[in-house]
C-alpha positions as CSV (number, residue, x, y, z in Angstrom):
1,X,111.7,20.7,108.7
2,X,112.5,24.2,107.3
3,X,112.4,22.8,103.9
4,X,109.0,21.5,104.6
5,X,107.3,24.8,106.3
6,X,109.1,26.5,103.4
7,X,107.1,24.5,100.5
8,X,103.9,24.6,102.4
9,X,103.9,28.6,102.6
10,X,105.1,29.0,99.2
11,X,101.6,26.6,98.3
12,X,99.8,29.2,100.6
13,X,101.0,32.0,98.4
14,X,100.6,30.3,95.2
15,X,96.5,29.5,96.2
16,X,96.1,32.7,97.1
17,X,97.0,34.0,94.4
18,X,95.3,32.2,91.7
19,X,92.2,32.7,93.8
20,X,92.6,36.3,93.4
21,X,92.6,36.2,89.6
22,X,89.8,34.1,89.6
23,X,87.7,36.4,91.5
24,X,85.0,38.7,89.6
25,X,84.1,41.1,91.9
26,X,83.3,44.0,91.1
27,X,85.9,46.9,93.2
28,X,83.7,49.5,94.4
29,X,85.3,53.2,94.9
30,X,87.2,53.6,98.0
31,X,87.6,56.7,100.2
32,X,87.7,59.6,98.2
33,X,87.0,58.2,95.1
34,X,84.0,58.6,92.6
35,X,81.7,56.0,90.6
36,X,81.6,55.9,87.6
37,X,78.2,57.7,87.4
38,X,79.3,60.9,89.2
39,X,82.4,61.0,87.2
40,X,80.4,60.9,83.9
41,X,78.0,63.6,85.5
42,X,80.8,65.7,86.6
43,X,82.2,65.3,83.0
44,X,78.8,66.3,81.3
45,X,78.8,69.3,83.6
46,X,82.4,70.0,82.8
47,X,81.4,69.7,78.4
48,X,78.1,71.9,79.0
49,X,79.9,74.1,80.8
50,X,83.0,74.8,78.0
51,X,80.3,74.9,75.1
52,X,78.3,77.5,76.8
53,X,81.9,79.7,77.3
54,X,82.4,79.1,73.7
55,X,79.0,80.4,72.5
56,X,79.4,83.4,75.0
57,X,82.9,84.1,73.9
58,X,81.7,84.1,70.5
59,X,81.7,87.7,69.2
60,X,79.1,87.4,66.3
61,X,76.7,85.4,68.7
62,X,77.6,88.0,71.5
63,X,76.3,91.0,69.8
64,X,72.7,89.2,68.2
65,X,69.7,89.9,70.0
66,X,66.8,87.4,70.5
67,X,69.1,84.5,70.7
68,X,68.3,82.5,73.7
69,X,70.3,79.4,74.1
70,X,70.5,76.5,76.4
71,X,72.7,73.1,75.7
72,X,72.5,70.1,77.9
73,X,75.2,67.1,77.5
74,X,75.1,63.5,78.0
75,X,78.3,61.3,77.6
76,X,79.8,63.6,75.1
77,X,76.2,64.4,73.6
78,X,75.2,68.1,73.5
79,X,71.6,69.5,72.8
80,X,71.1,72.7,72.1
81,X,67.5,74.1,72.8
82,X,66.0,77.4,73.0
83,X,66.0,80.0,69.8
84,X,67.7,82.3,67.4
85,X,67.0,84.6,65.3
86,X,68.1,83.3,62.1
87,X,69.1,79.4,60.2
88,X,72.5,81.6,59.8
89,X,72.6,81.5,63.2
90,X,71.1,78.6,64.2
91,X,74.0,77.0,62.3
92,X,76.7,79.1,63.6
93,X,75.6,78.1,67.2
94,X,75.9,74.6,66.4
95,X,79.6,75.0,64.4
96,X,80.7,76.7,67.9
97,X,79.1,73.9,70.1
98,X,81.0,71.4,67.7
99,X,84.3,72.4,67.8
100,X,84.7,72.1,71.7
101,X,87.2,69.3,72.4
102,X,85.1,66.7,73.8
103,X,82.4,67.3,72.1
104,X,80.9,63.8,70.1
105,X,78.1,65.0,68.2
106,X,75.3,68.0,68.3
107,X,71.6,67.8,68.6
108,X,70.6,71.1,67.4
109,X,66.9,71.4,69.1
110,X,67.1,75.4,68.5
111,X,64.1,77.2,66.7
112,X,64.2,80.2,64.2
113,X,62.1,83.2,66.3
114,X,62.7,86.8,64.8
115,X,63.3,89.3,67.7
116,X,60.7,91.9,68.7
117,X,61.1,95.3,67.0
């Protein structure tokens, strides 16, 4: 009889689990945890946030005046938007924004505007 109820729970186990690695559900986040969306959101934040240290804590960008520069990121995507003063700079700007780690590509959106004398 123990043999028997032995074999028939070992059956259980054995359905149970081949129905588990059949399954396609989809596991959603549990206490505490974060979709997939707002972990991709909090990373954009996290890349727009280090490119626009790096163009602050740029010294030659620093010290130019008229340079007015924003940069939004999407999955690893930054755009840079607003203007310089200057193609020089314009492409300085976008050599900084590309050499954050993380950083997949550049969209440079900026515009050449000469600063008010």
């Amino acid at each position: 009889m123990k043999a028997l109820l032995a074999i028939v729970a070992s059956l259980f186990i054995a359905a149970n689990a081949v129905g588990q690695n059949n399954r396609t559900e989809t596991k959603q986040p549990g206490p505490g945890e974060a979709s997939p969306q707002t972990k991709q959101k909090v990373n954009n934040a996290g890349l727009t946030g280090k490119v626009k240290s790096a163009l602050v804590a740029d010294v030659g960008l620093k010290t130019l005046r008229g340079v007015n520069v924003d940069s939004d990121t999407k999955t690893g995507v930054v755009t840079l938007k607003g203007h310089v003063d200057s193609a020089d700079t314009k492409s300085r700007v976008e050599a900084v924004a590309k050499k954050v780690e993380g950083v997949k590509s550049v969209k440079n959106q900026l515009s050449i505007r000469k600063p008010k004398s």
